[in-house]
PAVO-603192 format. One record per atom (N, C-alpha, C): atom name; residue in three letters; residue number from 1; x, y, z. Coordinates in Angstrom, 2 decimals. Example, Ala and Ser with C-alpha at 12.3 -4.5 7.8 and 13.67 -1.06 7.14 Angstrom:
! PAVO-603192
<site atom="N" res="ALA" n="1" x="13.19" y="-5.69" z="7.80"/>
<site atom="CA" res="ALA" n="1" x="12.30" y="-4.50" z="7.80"/>
<site atom="C" res="ALA" n="1" x="13.20" y="-3.30" z="7.80"/>
<site atom="N" res="SER" n="2" x="12.85" y="-2.25" z="7.08"/>
<site atom="CA" res="SER" n="2" x="13.67" y="-1.06" z="7.14"/>
<site atom="C" res="SER" n="2" x="12.90" y="0.03" z="7.87"/>
! end
This chain:
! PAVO-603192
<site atom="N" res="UNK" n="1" x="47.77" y="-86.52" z="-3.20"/>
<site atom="CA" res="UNK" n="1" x="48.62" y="-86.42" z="-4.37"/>
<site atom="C" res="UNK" n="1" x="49.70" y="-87.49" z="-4.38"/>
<site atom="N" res="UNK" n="2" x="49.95" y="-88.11" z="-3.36"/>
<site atom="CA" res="UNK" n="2" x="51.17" y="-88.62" z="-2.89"/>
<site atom="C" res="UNK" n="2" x="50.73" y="-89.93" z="-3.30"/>
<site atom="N" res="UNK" n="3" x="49.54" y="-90.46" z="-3.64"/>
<site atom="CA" res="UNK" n="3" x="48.81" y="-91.95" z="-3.76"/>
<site atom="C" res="UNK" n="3" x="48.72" y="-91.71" z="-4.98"/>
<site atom="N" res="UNK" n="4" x="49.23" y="-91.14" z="-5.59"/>
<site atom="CA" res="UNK" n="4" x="48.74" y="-91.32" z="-7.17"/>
<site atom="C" res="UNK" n="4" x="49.34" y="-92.69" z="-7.65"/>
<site atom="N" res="UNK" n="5" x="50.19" y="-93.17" z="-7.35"/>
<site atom="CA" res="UNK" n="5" x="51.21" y="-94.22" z="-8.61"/>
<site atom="C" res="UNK" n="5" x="50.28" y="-95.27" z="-8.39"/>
<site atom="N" res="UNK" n="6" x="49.67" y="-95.95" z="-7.15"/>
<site atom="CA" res="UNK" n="6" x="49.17" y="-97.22" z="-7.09"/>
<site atom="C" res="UNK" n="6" x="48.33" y="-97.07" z="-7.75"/>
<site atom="N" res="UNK" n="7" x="47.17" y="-95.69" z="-7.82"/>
<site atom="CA" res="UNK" n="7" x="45.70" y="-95.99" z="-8.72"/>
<site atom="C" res="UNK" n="7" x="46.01" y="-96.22" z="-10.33"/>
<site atom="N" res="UNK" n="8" x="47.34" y="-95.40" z="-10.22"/>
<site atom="CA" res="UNK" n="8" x="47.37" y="-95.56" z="-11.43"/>
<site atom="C" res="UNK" n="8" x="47.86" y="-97.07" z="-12.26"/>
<site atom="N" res="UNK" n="9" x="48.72" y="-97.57" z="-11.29"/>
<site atom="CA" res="UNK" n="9" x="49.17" y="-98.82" z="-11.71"/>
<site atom="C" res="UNK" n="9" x="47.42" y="-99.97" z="-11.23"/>
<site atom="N" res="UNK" n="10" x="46.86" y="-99.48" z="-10.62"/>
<site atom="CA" res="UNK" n="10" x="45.61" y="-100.53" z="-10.76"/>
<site atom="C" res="UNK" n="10" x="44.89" y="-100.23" z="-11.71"/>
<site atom="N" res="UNK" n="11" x="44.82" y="-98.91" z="-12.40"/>
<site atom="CA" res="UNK" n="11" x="44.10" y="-98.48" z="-13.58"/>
<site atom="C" res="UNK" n="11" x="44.46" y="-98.91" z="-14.41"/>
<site atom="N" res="UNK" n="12" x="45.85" y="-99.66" z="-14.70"/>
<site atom="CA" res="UNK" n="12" x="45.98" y="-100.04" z="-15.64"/>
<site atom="C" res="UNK" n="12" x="46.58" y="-101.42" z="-15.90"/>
<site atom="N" res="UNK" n="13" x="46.40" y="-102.18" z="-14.71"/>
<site atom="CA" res="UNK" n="13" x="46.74" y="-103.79" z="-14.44"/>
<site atom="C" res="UNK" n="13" x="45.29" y="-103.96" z="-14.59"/>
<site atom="N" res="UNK" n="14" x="43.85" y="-103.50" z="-13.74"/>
<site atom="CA" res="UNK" n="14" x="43.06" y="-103.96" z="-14.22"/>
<site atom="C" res="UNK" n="14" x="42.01" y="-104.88" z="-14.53"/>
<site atom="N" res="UNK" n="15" x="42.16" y="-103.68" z="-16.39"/>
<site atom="CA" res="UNK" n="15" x="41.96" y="-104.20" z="-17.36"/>
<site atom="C" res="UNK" n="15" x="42.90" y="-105.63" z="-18.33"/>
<site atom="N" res="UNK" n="16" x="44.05" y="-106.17" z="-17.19"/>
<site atom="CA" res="UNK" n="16" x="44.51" y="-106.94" z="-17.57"/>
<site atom="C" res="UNK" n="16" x="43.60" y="-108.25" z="-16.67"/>
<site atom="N" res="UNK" n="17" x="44.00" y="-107.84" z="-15.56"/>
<site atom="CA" res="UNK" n="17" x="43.36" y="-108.96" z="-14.58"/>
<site atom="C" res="UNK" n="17" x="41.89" y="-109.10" z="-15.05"/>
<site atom="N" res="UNK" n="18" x="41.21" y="-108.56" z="-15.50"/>
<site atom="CA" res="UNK" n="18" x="39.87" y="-108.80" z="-16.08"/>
<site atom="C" res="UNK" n="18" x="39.41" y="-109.29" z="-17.76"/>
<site atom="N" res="UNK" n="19" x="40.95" y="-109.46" z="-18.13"/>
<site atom="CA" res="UNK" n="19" x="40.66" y="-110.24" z="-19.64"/>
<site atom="C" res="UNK" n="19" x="41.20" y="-111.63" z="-19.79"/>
<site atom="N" res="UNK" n="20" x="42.15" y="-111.81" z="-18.57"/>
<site atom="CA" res="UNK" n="20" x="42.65" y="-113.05" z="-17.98"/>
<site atom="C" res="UNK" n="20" x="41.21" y="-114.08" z="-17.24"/>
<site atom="N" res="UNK" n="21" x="40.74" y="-113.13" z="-16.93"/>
<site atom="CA" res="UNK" n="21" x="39.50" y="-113.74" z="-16.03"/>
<site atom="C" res="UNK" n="21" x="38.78" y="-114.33" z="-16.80"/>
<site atom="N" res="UNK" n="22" x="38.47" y="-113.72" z="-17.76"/>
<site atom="CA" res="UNK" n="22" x="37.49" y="-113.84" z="-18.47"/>
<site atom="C" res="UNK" n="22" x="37.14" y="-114.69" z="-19.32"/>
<site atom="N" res="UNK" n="23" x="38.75" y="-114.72" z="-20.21"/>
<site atom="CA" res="UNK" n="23" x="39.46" y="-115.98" z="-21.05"/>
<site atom="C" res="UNK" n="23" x="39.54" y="-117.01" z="-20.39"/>
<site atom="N" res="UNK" n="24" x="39.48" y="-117.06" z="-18.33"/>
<site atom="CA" res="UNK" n="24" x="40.10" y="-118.34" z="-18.35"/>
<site atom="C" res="UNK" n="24" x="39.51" y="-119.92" z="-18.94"/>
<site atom="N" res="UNK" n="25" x="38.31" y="-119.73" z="-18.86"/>
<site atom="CA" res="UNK" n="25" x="38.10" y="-121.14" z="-19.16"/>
<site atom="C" res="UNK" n="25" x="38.47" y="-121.63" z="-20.34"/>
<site atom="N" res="UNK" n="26" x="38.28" y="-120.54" z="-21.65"/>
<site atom="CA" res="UNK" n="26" x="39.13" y="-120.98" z="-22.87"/>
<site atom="C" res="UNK" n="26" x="40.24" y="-121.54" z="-22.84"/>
<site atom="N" res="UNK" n="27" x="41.17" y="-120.33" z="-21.94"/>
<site atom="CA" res="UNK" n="27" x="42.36" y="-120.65" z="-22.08"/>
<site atom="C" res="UNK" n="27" x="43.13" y="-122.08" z="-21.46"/>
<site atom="N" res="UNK" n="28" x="42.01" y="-122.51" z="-20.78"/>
<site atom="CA" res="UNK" n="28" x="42.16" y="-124.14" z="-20.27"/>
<site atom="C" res="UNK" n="28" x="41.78" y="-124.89" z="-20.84"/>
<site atom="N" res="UNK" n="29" x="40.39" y="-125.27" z="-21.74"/>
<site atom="CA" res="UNK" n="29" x="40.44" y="-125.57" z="-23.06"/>
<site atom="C" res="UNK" n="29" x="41.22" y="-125.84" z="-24.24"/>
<site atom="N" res="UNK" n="30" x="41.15" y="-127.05" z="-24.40"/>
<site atom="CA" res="UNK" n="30" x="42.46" y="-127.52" z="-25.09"/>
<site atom="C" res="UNK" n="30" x="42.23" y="-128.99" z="-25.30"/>
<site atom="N" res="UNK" n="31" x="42.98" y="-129.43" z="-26.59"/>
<site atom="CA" res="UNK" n="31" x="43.08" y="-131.06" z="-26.73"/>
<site atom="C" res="UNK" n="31" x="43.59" y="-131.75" z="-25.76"/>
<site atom="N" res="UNK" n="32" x="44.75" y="-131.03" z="-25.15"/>
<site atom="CA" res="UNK" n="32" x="45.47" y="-131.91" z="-24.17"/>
<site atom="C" res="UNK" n="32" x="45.82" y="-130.88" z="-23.06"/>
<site atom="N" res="UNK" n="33" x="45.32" y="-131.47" z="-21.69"/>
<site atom="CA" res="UNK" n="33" x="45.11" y="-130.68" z="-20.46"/>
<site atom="C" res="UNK" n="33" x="46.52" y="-129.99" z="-20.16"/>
<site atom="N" res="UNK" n="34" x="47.20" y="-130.50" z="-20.52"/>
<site atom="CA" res="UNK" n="34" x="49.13" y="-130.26" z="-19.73"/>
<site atom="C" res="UNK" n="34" x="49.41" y="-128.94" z="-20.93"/>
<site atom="N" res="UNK" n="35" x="49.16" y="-129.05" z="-22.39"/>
<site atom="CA" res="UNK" n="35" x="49.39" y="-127.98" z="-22.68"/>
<site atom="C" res="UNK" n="35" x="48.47" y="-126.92" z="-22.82"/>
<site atom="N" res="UNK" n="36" x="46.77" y="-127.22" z="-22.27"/>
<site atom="CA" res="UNK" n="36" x="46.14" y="-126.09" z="-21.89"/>
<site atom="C" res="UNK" n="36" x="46.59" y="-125.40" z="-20.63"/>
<site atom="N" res="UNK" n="37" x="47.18" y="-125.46" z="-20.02"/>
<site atom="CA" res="UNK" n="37" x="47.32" y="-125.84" z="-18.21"/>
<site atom="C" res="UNK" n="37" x="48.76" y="-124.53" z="-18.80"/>
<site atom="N" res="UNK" n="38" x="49.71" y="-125.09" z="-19.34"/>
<site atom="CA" res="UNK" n="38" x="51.18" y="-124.35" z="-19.40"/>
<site atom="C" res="UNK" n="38" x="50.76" y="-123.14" z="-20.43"/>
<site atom="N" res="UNK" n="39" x="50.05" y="-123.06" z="-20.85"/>
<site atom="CA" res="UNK" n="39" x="49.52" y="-121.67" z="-21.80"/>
<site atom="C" res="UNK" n="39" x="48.63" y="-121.02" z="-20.91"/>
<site atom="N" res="UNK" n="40" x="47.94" y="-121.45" z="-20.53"/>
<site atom="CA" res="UNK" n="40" x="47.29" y="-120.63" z="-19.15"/>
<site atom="C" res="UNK" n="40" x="48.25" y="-119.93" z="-18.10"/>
<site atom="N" res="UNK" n="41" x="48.99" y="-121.12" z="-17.94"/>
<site atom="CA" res="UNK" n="41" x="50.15" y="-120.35" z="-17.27"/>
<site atom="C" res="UNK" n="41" x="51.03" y="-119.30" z="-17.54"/>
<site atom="N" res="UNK" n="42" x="51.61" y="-119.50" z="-18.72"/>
<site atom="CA" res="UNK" n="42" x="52.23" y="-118.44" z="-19.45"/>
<site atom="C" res="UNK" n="42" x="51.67" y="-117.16" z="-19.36"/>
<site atom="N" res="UNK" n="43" x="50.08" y="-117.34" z="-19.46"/>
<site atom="CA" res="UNK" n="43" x="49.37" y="-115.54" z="-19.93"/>
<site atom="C" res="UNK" n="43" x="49.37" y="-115.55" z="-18.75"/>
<site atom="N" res="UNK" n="44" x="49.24" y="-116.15" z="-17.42"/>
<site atom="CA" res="UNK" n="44" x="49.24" y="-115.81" z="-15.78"/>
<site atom="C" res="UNK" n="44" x="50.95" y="-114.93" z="-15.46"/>
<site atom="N" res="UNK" n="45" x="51.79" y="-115.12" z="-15.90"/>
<site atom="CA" res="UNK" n="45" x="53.02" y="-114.98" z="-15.44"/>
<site atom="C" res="UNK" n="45" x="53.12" y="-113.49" z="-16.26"/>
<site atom="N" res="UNK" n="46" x="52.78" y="-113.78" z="-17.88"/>
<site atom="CA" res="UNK" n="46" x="52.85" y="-112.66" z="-18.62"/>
<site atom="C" res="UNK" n="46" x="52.48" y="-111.63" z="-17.71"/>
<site atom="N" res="UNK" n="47" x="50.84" y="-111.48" z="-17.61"/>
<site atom="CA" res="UNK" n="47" x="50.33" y="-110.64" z="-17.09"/>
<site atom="C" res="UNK" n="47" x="50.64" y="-110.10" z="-15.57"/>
<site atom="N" res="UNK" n="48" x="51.12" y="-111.23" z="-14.36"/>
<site atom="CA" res="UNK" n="48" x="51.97" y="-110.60" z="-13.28"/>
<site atom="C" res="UNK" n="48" x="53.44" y="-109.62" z="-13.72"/>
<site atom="N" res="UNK" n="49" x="53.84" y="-109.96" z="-14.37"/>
<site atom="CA" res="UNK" n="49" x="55.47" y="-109.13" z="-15.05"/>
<site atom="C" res="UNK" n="49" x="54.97" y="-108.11" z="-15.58"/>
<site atom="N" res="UNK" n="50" x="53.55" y="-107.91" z="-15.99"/>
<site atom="CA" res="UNK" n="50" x="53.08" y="-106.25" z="-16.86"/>
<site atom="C" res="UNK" n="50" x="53.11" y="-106.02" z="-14.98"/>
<site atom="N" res="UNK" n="51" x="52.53" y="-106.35" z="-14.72"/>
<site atom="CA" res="UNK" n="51" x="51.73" y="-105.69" z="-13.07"/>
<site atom="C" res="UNK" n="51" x="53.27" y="-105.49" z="-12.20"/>
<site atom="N" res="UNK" n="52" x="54.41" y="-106.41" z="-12.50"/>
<site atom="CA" res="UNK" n="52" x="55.84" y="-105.78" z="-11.83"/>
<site atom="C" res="UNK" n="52" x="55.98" y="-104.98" z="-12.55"/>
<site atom="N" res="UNK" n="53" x="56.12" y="-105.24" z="-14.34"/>
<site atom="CA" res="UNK" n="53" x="56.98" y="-103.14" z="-14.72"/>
<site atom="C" res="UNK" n="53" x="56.03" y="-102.20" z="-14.42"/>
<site atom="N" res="UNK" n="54" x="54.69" y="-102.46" z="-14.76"/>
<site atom="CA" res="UNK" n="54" x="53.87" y="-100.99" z="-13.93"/>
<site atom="C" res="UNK" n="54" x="54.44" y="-100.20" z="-12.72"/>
<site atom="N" res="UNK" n="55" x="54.39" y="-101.67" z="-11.78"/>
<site atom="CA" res="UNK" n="55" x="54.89" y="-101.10" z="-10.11"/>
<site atom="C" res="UNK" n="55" x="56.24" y="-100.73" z="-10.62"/>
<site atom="N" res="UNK" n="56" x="57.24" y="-101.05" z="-11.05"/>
<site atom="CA" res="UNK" n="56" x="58.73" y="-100.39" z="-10.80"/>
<site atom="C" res="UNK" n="56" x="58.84" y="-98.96" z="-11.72"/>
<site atom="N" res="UNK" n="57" x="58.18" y="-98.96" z="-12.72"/>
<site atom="CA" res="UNK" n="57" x="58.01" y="-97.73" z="-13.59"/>
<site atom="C" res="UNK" n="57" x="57.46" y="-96.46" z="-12.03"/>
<site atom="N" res="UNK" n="58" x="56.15" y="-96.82" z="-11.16"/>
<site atom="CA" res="UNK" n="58" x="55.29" y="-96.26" z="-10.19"/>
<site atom="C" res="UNK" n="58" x="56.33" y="-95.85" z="-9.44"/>
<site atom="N" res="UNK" n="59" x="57.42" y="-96.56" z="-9.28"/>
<site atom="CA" res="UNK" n="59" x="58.42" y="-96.67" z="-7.94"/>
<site atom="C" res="UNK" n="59" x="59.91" y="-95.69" z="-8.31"/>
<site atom="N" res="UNK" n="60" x="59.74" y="-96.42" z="-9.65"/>
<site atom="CA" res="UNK" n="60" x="61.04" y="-95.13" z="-10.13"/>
<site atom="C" res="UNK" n="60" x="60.67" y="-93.90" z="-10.59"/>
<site atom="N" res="UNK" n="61" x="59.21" y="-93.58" z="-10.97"/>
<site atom="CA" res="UNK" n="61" x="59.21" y="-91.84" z="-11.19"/>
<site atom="C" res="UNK" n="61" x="58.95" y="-91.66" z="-9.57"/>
<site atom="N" res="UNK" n="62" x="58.65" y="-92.49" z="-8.60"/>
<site atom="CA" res="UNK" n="62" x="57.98" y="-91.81" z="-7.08"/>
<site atom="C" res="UNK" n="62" x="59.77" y="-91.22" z="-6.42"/>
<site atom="N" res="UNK" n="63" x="60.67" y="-92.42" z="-6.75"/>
<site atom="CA" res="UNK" n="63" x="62.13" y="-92.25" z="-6.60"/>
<site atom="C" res="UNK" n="63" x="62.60" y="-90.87" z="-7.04"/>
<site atom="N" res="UNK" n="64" x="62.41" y="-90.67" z="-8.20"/>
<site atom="CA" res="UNK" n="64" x="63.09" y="-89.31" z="-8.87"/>
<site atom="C" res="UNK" n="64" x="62.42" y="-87.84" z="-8.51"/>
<site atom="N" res="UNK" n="65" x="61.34" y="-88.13" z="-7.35"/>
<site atom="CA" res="UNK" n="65" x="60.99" y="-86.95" z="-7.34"/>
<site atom="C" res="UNK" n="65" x="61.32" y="-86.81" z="-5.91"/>
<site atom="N" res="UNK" n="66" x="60.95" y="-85.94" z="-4.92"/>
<site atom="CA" res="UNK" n="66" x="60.93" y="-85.33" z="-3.78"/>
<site atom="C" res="UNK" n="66" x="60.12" y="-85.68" z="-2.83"/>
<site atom="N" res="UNK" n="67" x="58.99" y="-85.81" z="-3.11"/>
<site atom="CA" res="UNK" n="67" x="57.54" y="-85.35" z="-2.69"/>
<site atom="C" res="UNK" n="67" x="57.39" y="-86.65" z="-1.39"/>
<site atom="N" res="UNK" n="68" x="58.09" y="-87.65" z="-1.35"/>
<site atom="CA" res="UNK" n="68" x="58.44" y="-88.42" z="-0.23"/>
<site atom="C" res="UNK" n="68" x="59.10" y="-88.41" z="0.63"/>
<site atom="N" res="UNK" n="69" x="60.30" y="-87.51" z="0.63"/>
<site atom="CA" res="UNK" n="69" x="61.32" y="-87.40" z="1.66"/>
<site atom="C" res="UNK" n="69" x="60.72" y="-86.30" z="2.42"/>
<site atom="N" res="UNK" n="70" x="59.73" y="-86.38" z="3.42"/>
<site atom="CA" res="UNK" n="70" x="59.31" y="-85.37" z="4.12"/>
<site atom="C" res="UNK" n="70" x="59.67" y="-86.49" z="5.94"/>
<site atom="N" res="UNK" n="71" x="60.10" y="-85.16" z="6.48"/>
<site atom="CA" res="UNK" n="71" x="60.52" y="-85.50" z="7.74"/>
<site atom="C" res="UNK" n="71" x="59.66" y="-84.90" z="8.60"/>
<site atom="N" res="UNK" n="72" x="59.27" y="-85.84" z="9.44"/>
<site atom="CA" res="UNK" n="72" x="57.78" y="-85.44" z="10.54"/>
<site atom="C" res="UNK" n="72" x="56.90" y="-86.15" z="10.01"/>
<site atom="N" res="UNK" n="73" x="55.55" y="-85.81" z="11.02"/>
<site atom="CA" res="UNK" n="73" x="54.12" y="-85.98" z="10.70"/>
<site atom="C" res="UNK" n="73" x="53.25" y="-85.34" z="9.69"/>
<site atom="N" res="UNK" n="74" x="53.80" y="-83.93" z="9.49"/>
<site atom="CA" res="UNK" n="74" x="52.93" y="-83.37" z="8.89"/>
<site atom="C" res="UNK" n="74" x="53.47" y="-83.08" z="7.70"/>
<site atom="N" res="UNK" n="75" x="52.98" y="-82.49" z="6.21"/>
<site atom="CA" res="UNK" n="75" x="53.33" y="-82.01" z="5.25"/>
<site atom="C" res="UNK" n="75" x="53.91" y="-80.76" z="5.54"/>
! end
């Protein structure tokens, strides 16, 4: 129960990382290489910053709850 936030944040990064993929060669495609290259880049950065607020959204409901502060080995 305690692993839930990561599947969920990969459940839903993804379908990002796999439309980035997919696009890339388009998205390098271009009249002129330097501004295919910096638009490629852009949707690369875009899409890491969805994949940071996922994780800090994952990190601040895991924060507000309890279910981590367990002391010992066992549950």
């Amino acid at each position: 129960m305690a692993r839930r936030g990561p599947v969920v944040v990969l459940a839903l990064y993804l379908p990002l990382i796999l439309a980035v993929r997919a696009t890339g060669p388009s998205l390098l495609a271009g009249t002129d290489t330097v501004s295919g290259q910096s638009h490629a880049m852009t949707v690369l950065w875009l899409t890491f910053v969805a994949f940071m607020a996922l994780r800090g959204l994952a990190l601040g409901w895991r924060a507000r709850g309890d279910a981590w502060l367990v002391t010992g080995a066992t549950r």
